[in-house]
C-alpha positions as CSV (number, residue, x, y, z in Angstrom):
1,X,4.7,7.3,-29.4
2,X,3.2,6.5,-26.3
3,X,3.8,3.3,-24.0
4,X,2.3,1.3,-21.1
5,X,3.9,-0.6,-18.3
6,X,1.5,-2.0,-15.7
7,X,2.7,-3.8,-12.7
8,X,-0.4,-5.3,-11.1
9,X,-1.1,-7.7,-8.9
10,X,1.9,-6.9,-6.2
11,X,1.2,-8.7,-2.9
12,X,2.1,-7.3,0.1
13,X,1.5,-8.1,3.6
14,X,0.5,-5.0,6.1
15,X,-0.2,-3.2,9.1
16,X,-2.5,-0.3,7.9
17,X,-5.6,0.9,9.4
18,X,-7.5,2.4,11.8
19,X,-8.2,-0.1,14.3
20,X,-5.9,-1.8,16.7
21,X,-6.0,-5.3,15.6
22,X,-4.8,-4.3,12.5
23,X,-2.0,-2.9,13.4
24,X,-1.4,-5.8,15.5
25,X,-3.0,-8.7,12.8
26,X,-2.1,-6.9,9.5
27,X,-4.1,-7.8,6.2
28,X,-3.2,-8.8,2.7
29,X,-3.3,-6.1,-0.2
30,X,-2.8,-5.8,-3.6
31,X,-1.2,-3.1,-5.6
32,X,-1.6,-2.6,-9.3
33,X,0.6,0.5,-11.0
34,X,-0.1,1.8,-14.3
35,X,2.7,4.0,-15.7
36,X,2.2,6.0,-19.2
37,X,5.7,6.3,-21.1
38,X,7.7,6.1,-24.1
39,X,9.8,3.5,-24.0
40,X,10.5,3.9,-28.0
41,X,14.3,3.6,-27.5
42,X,14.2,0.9,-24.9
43,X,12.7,-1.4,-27.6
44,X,14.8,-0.7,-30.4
45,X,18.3,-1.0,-28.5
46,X,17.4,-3.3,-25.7
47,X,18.2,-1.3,-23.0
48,X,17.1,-1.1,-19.0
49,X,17.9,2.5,-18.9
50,X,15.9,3.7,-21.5
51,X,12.6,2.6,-19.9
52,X,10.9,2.3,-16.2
53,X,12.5,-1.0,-14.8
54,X,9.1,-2.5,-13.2
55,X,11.8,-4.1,-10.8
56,X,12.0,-0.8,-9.2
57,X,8.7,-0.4,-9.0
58,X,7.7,-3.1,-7.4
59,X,10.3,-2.6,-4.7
60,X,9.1,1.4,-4.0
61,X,5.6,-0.7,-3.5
62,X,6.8,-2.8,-1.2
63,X,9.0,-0.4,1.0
64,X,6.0,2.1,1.1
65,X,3.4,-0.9,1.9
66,X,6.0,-2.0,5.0
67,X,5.6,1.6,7.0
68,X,2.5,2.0,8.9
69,X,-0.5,4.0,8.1
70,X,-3.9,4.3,9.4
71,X,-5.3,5.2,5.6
72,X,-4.4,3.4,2.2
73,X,-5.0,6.7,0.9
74,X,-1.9,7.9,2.7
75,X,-0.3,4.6,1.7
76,X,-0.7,5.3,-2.0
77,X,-0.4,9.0,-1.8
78,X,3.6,8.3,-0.8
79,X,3.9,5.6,-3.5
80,X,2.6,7.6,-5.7
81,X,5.2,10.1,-4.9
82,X,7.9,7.9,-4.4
83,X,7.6,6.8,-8.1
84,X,7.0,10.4,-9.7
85,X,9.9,11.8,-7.7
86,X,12.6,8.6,-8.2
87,X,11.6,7.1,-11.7
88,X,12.8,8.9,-15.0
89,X,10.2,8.5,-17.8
90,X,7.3,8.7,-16.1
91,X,5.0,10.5,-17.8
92,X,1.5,9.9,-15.9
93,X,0.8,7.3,-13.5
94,X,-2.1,5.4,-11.9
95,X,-1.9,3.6,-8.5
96,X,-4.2,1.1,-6.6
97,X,-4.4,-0.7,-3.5
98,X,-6.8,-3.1,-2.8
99,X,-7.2,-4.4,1.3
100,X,-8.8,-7.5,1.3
101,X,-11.3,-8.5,3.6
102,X,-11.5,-5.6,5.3
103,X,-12.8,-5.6,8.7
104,X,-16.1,-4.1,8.3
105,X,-19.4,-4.9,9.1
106,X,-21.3,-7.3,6.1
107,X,-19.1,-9.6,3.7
108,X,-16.9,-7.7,1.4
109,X,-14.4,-8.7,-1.0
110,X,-12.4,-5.6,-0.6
111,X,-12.1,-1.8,-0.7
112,X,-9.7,0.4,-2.7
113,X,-8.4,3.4,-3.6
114,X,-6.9,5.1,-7.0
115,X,-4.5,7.8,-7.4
116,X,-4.0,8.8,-10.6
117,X,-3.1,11.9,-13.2
């Protein structure tokens, strides 16, 4: 049987980017993660360890999202990582950041990137 678990909507605070007023100003971002699993056993005996604990997650998001990058893509790329490499039961996973109001040229909602299997 196969399973969902989507954390979405993780706020975050940051530094990222390629220009210097970001690094100095920082932007909002949202982070949504989509993790394929079975978490059969988890639901019959109503246990923490027998599923991904979105708890975790959400702080691996927020420890990645607090070091410095100039690209989002190198951003995700380590949470992405992070989660494969530190998570038991992960069977495929989908990551996305969104920056908001990026500092471009025209009026944009946001950008964003996806990482996924």
């Amino acid at each position: 049987m196969k399973h969902s678990i989507h954390v979405r909507g993780i706020r975050c605070y940051a530094f990222h980017g390629c220009m210097e007023e970001e690094a100095r100003i920082g932007g909002h971002y949202l982070v949504d993660v989509d993790i394929k699993t079975d978490f059969t056993q988890a639901a019959l005996n109503d246990s923490l360890s027998d599923t991904v604990d979105y708890c975790a997650v959400q702080q691996i998001v927020a420890e990645e999202m607090a070091i410095r990058s100039k690209l989002i893509e190198h951003v995700g790329q380590r949470i992405y990582l992070r989660i494969k490499g530190t998570l038991k039961g992960v069977e495929t996973l989908r990551i996305e950041i969104h920056k908001v109001s990026p500092p471009i040229d025209g009026d944009t909602q946001e950008v964003s990137i996806v990482i996924e299997e």
